[in-house]
SEKOLSE-990636 format. One record per residue (C-alpha): x, y, z; residue in one letter. Coordinates in steps of 0.2 Angstrom, whole numbers, padded with zeros to 4 digits, always signed. Layout:
# SEKOLSE-990636
XYZa ...
***
This chain:
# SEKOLSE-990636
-0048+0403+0087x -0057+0396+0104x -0073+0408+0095x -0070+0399+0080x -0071+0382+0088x -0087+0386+0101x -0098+0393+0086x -0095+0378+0074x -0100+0366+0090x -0114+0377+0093x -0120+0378+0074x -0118+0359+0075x -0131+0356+0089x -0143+0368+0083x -0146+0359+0067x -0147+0343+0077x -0162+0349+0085x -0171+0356+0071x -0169+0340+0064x -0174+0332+0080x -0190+0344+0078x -0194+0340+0059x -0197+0321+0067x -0211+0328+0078x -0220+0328+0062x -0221+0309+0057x -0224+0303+0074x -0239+0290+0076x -0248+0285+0090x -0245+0273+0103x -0259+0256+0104x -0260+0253+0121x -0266+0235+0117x -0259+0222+0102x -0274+0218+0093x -0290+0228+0091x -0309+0222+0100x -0313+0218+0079x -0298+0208+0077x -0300+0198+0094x -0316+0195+0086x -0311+0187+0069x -0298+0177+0080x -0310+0171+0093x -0316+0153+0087x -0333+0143+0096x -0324+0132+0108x -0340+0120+0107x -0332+0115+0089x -0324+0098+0087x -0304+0097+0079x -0312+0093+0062x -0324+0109+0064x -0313+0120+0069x -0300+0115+0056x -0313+0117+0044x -0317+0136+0049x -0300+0142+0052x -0295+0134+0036x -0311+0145+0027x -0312+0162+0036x -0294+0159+0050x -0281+0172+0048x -0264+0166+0038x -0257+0161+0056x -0271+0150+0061x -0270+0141+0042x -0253+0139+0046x -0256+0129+0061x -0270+0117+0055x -0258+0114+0043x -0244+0110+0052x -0256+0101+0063x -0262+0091+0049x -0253+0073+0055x -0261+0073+0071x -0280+0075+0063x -0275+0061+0049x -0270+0048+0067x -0287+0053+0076x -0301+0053+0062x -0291+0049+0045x -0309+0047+0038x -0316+0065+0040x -0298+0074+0039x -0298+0069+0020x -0317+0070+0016x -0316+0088+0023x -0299+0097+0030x -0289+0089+0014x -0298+0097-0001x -0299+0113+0010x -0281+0114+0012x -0279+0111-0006x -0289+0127-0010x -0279+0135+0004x -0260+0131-0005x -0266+0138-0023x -0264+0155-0014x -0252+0151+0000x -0236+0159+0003x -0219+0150+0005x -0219+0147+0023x -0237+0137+0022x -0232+0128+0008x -0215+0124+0013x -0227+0117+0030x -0238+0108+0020x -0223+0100+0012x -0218+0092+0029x -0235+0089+0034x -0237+0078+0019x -0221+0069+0021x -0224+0065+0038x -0242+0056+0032x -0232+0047+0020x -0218+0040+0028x -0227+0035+0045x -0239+0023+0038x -0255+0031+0047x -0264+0031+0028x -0273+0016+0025x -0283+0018+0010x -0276+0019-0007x -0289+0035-0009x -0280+0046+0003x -0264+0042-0006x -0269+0048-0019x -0277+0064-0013x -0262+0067-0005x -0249+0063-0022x -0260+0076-0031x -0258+0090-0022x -0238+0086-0021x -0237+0083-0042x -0249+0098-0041x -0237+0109-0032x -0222+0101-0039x -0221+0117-0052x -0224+0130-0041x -0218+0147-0050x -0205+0149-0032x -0190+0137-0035x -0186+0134-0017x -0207+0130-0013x -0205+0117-0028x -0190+0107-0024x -0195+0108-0006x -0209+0098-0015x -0199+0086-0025x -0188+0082-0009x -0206+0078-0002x -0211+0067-0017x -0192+0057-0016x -0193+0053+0001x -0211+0047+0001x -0206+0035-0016x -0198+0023-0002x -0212+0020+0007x -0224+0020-0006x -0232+0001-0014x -0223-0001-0033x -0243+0000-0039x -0245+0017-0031x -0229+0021-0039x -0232+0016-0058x -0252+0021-0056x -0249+0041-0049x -0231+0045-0053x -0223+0035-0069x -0238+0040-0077x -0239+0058-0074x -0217+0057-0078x -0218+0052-0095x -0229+0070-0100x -0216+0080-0088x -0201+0074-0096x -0207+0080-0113x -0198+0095-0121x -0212+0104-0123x -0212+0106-0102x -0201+0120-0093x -0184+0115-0089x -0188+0113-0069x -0202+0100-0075x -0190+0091-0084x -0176+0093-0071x -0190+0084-0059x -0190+0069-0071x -0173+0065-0069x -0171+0066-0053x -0188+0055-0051x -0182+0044-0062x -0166+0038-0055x -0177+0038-0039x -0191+0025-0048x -0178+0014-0052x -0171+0006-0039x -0193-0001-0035x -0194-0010-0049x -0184-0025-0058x -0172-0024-0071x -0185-0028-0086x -0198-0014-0081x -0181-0002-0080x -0176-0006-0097x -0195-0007-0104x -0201+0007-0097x -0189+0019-0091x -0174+0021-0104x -0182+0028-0120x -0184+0042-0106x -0166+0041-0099x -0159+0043-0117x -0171+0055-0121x -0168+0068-0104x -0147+0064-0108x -0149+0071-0126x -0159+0087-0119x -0156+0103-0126x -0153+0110-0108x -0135+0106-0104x -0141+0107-0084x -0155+0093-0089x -0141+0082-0098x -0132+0087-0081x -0144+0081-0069x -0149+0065-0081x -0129+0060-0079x -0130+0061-0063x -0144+0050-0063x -0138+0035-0073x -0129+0027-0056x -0143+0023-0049x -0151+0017-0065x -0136+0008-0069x -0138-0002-0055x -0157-0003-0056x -0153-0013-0073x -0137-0025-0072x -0121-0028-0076x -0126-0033-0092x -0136-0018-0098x -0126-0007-0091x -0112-0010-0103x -0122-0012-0118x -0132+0004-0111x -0127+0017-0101x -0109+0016-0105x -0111+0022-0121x -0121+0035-0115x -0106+0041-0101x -0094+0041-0115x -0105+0052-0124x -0109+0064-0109x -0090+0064-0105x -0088+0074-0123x -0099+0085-0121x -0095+0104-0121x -0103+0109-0105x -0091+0107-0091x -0104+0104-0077x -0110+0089-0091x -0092+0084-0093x -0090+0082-0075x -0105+0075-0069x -0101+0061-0082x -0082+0058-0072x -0092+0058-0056x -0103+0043-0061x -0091+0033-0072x -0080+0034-0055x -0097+0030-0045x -0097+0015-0056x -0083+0007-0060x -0085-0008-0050x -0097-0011-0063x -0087-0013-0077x -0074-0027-0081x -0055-0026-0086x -0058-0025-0102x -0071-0008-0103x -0058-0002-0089x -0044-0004-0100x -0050+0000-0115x -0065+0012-0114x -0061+0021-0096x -0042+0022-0096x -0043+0034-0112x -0057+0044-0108x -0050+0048-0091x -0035+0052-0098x -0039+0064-0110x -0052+0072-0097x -0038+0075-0085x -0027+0082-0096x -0042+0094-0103x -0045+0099-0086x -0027+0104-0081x -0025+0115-0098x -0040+0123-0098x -0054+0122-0085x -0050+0125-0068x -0067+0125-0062x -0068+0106-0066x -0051+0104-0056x -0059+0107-0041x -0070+0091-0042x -0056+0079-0052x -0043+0082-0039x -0058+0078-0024x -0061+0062-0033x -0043+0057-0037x -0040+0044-0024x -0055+0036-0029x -0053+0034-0045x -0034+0029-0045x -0039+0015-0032x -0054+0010-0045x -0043+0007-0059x -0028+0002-0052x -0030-0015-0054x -0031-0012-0072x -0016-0002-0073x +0000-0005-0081x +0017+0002-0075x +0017+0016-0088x -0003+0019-0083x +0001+0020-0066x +0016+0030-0066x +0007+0043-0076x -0006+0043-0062x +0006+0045-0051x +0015+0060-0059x -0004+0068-0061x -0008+0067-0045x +0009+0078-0041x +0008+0089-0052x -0010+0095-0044x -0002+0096-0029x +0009+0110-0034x -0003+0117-0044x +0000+0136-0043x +0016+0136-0034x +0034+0138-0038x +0048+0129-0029x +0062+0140-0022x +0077+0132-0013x +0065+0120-0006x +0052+0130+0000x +0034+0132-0006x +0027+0152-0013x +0011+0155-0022x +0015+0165-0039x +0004+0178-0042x -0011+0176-0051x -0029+0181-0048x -0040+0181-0032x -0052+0168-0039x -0041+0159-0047x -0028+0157-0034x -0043+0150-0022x -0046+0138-0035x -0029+0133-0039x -0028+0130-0017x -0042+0122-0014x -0037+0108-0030x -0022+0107-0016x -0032+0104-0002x -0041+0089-0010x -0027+0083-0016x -0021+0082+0003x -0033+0075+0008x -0033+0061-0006x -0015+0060+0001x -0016+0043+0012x -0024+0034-0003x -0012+0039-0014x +0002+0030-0003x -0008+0016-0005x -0010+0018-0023x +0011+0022-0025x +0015+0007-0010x +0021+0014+0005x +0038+0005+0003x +0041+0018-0012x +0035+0032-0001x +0053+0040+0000x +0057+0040-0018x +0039+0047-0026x +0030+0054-0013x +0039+0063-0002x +0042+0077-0009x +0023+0079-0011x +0019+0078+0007x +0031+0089+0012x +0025+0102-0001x +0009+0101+0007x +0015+0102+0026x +0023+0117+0019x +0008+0124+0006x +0007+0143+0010x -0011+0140+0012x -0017+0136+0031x -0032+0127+0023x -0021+0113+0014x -0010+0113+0030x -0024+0109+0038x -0030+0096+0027x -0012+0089+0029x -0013+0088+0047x -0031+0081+0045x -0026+0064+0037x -0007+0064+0046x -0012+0049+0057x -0016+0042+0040x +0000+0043+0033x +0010+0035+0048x -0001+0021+0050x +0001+0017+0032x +0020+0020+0032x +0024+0007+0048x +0043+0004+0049x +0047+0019+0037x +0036+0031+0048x +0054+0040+0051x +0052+0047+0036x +0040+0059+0040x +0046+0065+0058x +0051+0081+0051x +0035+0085+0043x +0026+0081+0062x +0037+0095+0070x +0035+0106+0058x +0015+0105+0058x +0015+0103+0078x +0028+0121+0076x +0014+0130+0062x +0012+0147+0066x -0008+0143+0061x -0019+0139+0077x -0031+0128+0067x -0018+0118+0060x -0013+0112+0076x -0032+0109+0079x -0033+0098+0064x -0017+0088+0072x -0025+0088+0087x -0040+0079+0083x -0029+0063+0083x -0012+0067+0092x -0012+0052+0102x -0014+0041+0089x -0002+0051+0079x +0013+0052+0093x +0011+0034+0097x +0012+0028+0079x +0028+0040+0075x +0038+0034+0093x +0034+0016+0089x +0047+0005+0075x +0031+0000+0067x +0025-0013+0079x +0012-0002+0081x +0006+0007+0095x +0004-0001+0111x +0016-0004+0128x +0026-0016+0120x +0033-0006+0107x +0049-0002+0107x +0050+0018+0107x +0059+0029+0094x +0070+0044+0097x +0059+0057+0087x +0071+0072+0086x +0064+0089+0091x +0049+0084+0100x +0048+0087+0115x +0053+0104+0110x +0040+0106+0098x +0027+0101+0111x +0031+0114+0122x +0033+0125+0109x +0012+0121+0104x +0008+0122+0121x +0013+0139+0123x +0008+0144+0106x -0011+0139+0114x -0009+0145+0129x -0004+0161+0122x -0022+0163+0110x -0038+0166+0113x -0043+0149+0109x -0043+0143+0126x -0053+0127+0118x -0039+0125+0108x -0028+0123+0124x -0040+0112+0133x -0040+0101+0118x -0022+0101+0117x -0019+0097+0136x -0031+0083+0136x -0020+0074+0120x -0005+0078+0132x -0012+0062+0145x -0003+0051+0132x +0015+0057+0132x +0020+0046+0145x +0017+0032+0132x +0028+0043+0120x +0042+0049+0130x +0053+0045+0143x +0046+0048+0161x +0062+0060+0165x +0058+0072+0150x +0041+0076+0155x +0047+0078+0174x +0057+0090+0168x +0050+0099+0154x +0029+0097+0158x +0027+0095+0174x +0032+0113+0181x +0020+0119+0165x +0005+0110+0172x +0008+0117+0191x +0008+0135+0180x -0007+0134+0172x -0017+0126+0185x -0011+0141+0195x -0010+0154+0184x -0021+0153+0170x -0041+0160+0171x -0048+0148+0161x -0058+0134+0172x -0058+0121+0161x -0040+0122+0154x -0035+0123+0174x -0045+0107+0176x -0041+0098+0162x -0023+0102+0166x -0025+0096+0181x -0030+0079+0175x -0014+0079+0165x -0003+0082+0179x -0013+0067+0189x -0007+0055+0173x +0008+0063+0174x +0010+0057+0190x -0001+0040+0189x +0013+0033+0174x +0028+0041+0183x +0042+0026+0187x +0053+0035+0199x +0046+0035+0218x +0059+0052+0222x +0051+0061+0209x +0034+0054+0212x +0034+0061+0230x +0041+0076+0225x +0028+0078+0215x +0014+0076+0229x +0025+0087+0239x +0022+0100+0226x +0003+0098+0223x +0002+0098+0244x +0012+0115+0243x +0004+0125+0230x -0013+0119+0229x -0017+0111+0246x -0009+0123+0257x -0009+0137+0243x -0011+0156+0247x -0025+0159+0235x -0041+0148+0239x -0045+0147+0220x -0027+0135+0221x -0035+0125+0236x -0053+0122+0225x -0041+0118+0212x -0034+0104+0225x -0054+0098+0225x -0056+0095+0206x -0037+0088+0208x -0042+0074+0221x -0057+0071+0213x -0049+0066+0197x -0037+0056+0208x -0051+0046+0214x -0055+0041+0195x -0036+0037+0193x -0028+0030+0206x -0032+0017+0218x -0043+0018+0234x -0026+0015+0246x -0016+0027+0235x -0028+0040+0238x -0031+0038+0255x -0013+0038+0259x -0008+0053+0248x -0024+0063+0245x -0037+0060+0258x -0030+0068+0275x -0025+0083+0266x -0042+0086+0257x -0051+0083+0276x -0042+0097+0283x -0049+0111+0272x -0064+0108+0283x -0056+0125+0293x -0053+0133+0278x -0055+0153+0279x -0066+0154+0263x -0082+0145+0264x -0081+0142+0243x -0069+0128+0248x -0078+0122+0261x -0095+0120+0251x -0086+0113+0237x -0078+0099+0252x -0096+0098+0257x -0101+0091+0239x -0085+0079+0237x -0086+0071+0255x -0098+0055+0248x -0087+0052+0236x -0072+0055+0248x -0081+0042+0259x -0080+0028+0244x -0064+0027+0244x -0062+0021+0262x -0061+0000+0265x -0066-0003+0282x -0061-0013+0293x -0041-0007+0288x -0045+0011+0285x -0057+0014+0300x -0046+0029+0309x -0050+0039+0291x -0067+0036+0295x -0065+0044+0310x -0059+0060+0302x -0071+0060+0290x -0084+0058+0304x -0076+0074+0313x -0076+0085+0299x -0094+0083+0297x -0098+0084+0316x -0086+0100+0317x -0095+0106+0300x -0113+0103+0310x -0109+0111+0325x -0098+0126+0320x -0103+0132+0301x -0111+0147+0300x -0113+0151+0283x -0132+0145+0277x -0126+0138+0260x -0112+0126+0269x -0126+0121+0280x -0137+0119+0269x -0125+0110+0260x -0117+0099+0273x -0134+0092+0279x -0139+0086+0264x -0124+0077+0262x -0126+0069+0279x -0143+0060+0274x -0132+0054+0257x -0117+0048+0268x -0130+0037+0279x -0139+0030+0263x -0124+0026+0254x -0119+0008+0258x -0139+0004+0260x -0145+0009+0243x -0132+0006+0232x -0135-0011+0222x -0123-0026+0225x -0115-0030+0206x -0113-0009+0206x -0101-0010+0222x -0093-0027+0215x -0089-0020+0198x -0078-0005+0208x -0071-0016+0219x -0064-0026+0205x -0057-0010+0195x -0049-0002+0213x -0040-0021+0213x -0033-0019+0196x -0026+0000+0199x -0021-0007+0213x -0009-0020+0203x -0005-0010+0189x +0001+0001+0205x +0012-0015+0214x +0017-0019+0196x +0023-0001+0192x +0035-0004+0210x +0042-0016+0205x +0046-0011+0189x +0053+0002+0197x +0064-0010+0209x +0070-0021+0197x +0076-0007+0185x +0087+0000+0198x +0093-0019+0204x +0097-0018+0185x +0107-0004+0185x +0116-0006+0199x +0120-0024+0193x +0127-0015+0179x +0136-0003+0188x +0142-0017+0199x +0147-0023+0183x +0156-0011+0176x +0167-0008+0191x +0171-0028+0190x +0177-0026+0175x +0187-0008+0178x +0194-0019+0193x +0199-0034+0182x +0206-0022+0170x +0217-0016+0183x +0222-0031+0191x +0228-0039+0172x +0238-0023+0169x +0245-0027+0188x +0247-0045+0182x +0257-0040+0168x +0268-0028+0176x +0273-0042+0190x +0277-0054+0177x +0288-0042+0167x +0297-0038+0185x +0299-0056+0190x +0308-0061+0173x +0317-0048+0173x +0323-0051+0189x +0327-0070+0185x +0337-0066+0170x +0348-0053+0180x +0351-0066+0195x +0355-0080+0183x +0367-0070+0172x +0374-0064+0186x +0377-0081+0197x +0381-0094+0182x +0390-0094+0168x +0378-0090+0158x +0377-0106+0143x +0377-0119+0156x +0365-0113+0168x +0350-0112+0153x +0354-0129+0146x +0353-0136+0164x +0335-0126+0168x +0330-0132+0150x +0333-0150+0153x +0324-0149+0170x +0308-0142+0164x +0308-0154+0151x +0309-0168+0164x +0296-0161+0175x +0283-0157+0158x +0286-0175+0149x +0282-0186+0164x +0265-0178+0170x +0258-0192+0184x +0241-0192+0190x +0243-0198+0207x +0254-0182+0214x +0240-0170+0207x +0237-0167+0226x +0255-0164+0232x +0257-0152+0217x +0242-0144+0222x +0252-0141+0238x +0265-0136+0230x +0256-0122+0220x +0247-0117+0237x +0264-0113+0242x +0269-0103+0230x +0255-0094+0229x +0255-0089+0246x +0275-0082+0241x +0270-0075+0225x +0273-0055+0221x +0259-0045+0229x +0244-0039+0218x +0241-0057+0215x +0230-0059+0230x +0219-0047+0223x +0216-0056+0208x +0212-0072+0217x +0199-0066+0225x +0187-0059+0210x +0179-0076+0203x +0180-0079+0184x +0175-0092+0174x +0186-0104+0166x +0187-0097+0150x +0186-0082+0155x +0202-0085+0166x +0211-0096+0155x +0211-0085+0138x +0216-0071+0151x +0233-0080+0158x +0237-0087+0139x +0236-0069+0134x +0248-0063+0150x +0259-0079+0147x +0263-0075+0129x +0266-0059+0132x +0279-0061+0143x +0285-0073+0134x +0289-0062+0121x +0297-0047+0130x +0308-0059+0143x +0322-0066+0135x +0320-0083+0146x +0307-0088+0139x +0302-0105+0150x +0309-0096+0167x +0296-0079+0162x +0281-0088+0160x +0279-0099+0171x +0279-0093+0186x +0266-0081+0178x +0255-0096+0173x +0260-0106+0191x +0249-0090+0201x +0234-0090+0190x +0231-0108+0192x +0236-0107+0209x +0222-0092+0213x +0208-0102+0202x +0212-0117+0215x +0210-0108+0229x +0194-0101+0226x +0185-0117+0218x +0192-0126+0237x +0184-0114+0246x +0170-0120+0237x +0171-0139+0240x +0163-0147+0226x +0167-0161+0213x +0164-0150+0198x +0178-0138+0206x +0193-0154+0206x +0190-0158+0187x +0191-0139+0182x +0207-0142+0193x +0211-0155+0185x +0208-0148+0167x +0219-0131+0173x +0232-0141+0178x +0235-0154+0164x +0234-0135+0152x +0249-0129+0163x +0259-0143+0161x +0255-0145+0141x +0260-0124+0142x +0275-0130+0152x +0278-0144+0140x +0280-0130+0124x +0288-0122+0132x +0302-0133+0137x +0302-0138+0119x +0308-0120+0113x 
***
């Protein structure tokens, strides 16, 4: 079996080499040199020749090379000695081109367009030298040579006089656009046409122009009839309003019947192009119908046209809208959804392509994709108040299309869609997380582009976006962020992530400071750690810096700078401790000069005896900027440091490109404050000032929300307390008359005893005097000072006046009704809760506190007083 095997192999390489052998036969010579002594010769030209000679000779006898280059050279000659280049170098690179190949002519195309356009041709004979040769070579027999031709011959018409126009090109035009010329003539013609029109004025359009526009539209050659519609814009507007209804309307309404589809289409393309032109009355009458039945052609039968109805569909709806009537606009409406789920079938809510063929299932998705992207002007055209009820469903069919390209279409105009929506933008949150969860890298791209915009618009309750919008819930978003971010992270698109990490800086404007403490912080540590991507490492190390710039808690703040000290400044790995570099040199941009130098500066000094002279070269770099953020005279001791390290990195550095480095720097350090302009130095002084507030104001911020919460704590326990102290209230009152009913049923006989206590609190209540306030006051001090315990408590918690009154009517009545006594139950209840509020508002000695006295008192004796009465 090994034989077998060894003498197949062996068979195998012998044939090799006998092939190997038979290429012996066909092998040429090697040149030792590139060109041979003759053809040096014939490329050697007599430097004693002027430029004019020597274009002249190349141009006659010059290999195709050398043509080339006089040609392309052609400009300059025309700006030194315009004279002599047309007298002699012109008409020889006119022989030249009638047996050119594509690359000279397509050169002499830009050569000429160039002359034209820069106004260096002064006499109306070179012009026309020059238009001959480009109507000349406007029928080359290779299509690209000749339209590269025509595009020369359109954009030299703008700069052209309207004589040299009417004298070397309308009349040439009128022979071209006969029938009799080939179709690319006549194709040439039209697009000359609608070129010519916009020189000239609206009588010499009409007089000289349209017998050949109605001729060029009636063509035999459906792609003349095409190009002439397309055409009729710009002659439309060359003419007027007037004309144009009496004109070229007609004209359209014909084109629009016509039974080529690329005629057909080119004619919707321009009656949408112009429908500013035309009055409520053509719309209505003329427009409206003829859209109509073309839509409605289209969607039965040719899906090629589909393509281009459904691109143009926000316009056109936007065009005629004014024009519309209910019906008309709800069967726009109902069109433009139907295209949107144009080959799909809707299964329990979800979006799947049926099965149809390849080509025209791509048709059928892109019709999709451009109605997604006519998707924000369709909310305008439906009103975004009516969003929910008719287009919802739409846009959720395209977040959800099966095809990533619509998806990404979708995501595209997103930003769109919210800002139209404003205070219903809740309606599409769930459309936002599923984009920012597709399993499609380029969709998240497309959503990336405006994120910010996006996140800030969808947290906000349609204020818009800004810092004093109040901030929305979004549910599932911070879940779905982190979910993107390792989706990213996860691909090869490490542009992707960058992008994605660098939209992330706004989430502190988005959500609350202890959710990205807690779900993207520890994520930036890791990729500026762990990932091996330098520009996602730095670009997530400017995240973390906002991160920690917008932070409002100063515990999680230094923990923060504690983590970056840890990891990055004092890392194990010097490619952490470089990251630490880019880190503080972001915080330079961010933060203030005194935040820096307090938090960042020291640490970043001390990597001057770092073990890896990477880090150290890379200090070497960052030390005059290091320098600018040091105010003298208050941060003179960091100066010193910084002085130190350079003198420790003079006198003990021993590798050369630290040296090298550091020296450098040195002469930069002495000439910083010296050359640097004085509105330059003011300008940053200025922005360090206001980072420096926005800093002071973020403190207290931070202050007063914790005074605020514990004032609302404090709060809270007050009223936990007052809660208690009522229940304590109640219960002592409940005891007390229970108690004084027992003693009185049990000391007196029983009838006798009431009617006596009744009659005494209707004396006392019925003759309320005015000058004995003071010894009741007394009074009242003393029974406080003997009332039931838990009462003491309750005088010492101030309440104000209503606050305390509604409190002791609730506890009087309510023991009123349990006690049968009711005049002995409440008053002793209602004689302690004035009692308490006297004593406090003594303590404060004022006027205002005697009349609230007063008012308290006179309300205990009118209680007393209905009291006594029942």
């Amino acid at each position: 079996m090994f034989v077998g095997k060894m003498t197949l192999s062996q068979s195998g390489l012998f044939g090799q080499i006998d092939d190997l052998q038979d290429l012996t036969f066909i092998e040429r010579p090697i040149r030792r040199s590139l060109k041979t002594a003759e053809e040096i010769d014939k490329l050697t030209v007599d430097e004693d020749l002027n430029d004019i000679e020597r274009a002249v000779y190349l141009l006659s006898s010059g290999q195709d090379v050398q043509r080339a280059s006089v040609i392309v050279n052609l400009p300059n000659l025309v700006r030194q000695n315009p004279a002599e280049t047309f007298r002699r170098v012109v008409p020889k690179v006119r022989e030249v081109l009638h047996v050119a190949g594509a690359d000279m002519q397509l050169a002499a195309a830009g050569s000429f367009l160039t002359i034209l356009q820069d106004d260096i041709v002064l006499i109306q004979t070179h012009t026309h030298s020059i238009l001959q040769i480009v109507l000349l070579n406007l029928d080359h027999r290779d299509a690209v040579v000749g339209n590269a031709w025509l595009e020369t011959l359109l954009s030299a018409i703008d700069a052209l006089p309207k004589e040299t126009i009417r004298q070397e090109i309308l009349s040439p035009l009128v022979s071209k656009a006969q029938l009799s010329q080939s179709v690319p003539a006549r194709l040439a013609s039209c697009r000359i046409l609608g070129k010519v029109a916009a020189k000239f004025e609206s009588s010499v359009v009409k007089k000289d122009l349209l017998p050949l526009v109605r001729s060029l539209c009636q063509d035999v050659e459906y792609e003349v009839r095409s190009c002439m519609c397309r055409q009729l814009e710009n002659i439309a507007r060359g003419i007027g309003l007037e004309h144009t209804k009496a004109v070229v309307l007609p004209e359209l309404v014909e084109l629009a019947r016509d039974e080529g589809s690329t005629v057909r289409l080119a004619a919707f393309d321009t009656i949408i192009n112009l429908l500013e032109m035309f009055d409520s009355d053509d719309r209505t009458r003329v427009i409206f119908p003829l859209v109509k039945t073309f839509c409605e052609k289209c969607f039965k039968a040719d899906e090629a046209v589909l393509a281009s109805l459904s691109f143009q569909y926000g316009k056109l709806c936007h065009g005629l809208s004014a024009s519309f009537t209910d019906e008309q606009h709800l069967w726009f409406l109902e069109f433009y959804k139907k295209l949107c789920c144009l080959g799909l079938q809707h299964e329990n809510g979800h979006c799947e392509s049926q099965p149809y063929p390849l080509e025209l299932e791509n048709k059928y998705g892109l019709v999709r994709r451009n109605c997604a992207y006519n998707f924000p002007a369709m909310v305008l055209f439906a009103d975004p108040n009516h969003f929910l009820s008719e287009l919802y469903r739409t846009f959720s069919s395209l977040c959800h299309d099966p095809e990533i390209s619509v998806r990404r279409t979708a995501a595209e105009g997103f930003h769109e869609v919210v800002k139209l929506l404003g205070p219903n933008v809740h309606y599409v949150h769930k459309e936002l997380i599923t984009l920012l969860q597709d399993d499609s890298l380029e969709v998240l791209d497309a959503l990336l582009s405006h994120l910010q915009e996006t996140l800030e618009l969808a947290t906000s309750r349609g204020e818009g976006a800004g810092p004093e919008s109040k901030q929305v819930n979004v549910p599932d978003l911070v879940p779905a962020l982190v979910a993107a971010e390792q989706k990213a992270a996860s691909s090869l698109r490490w542009r992707v992530h960058e992008k994605l990490l660098q939209r992330y800086s706004c989430l502190p404007r988005v959500i609350s400071g202890d959710q990205i403490y807690f779900r993207f912080l520890q994520r930036m540590f890791g990729i500026i750690t762990t990932n091996n991507v330098l520009p996602v490492q730095k670009e997530a190390a400017r995240t973390l810096c906002v991160f920690l710039r917008y932070n409002r808690k100063q515990e999680q703040r230094q923990e923060i700078i504690s983590k970056i000290m840890q990891e990055l400044a004092q890392g194990r790995s010097y490619w952490n401790r470089l990251r630490f570099l880019d880190l503080c040199e972001i915080a330079i941009d961010l933060f203030s000069k005194s935040y820096f130098c307090k938090h960042f500066l020291i640490q970043a000094l001390e990597l001057v005896n770092d073990p890896v002279a990477n880090v150290r070269y890379k200090l070497c770099h960052m030390l005059p900027r290091l320098r600018s953020t040091i105010r003298l005279p208050a941060d003179k001791h960091l100066l010193q440091q910084l002085e130190f390290c350079v003198r420790k990195l003079l006198c003990r550095e021993k590798d050369k490109d630290v040296v090298a480095t550091v020296r450098k720097t040195v002469l930069e350090l002495d000439k910083m404050d010296i050359t640097e302009p004085y509105h330059k130095r003011h300008e940053r002084d200025l922005l360090d000032q206001k980072k420096e507030k926005e800093e002071t104001l973020l403190l207290e911020m931070e202050l007063l929300e914790r005074q605020q919460s514990e004032a609302k704590l404090a709060g809270e326990k007050h009223t936990e307390k007052k809660r208690r102290d009522s229940k304590a209230g109640l219960s002592g009152s409940k005891g007390m008359s229970g108690s004084t009913s027992g003693a009185t049923l049990s000391t007196s006989a029983g009838k006798e005893m009431r009617r006596a206590k009744l009659a005494r609190s209707r004396s006392l209540s019925s003759h309320p005097s005015t000058p004995k306030l003071a010894n009741s006051d007394k009074t009242l001090k003393v029974k406080e000072s003997g009332s039931c315990p838990g009462s003491g408590k309750s005088s010492i918690i101030p309440m104000n006046d209503d606050a305390l009154r509604s409190h002791h009517f609730n506890v009087a009545s309510s023991s009123s009704s349990l006690s049968p006594t009711p005049s002995t139950s409440s008053m002793p209840v209602l004689i302690r809760s004035n009692t308490s509020s006297s004593v406090d508002h003594r303590s404060n000695g004022s006027k205002d506190t005697q009349s609230r006295k007063l008012t308290i008192q006179r309300k205990s004796n009118s209680f007393g007083m209905q009291s006594g009465r029942e």
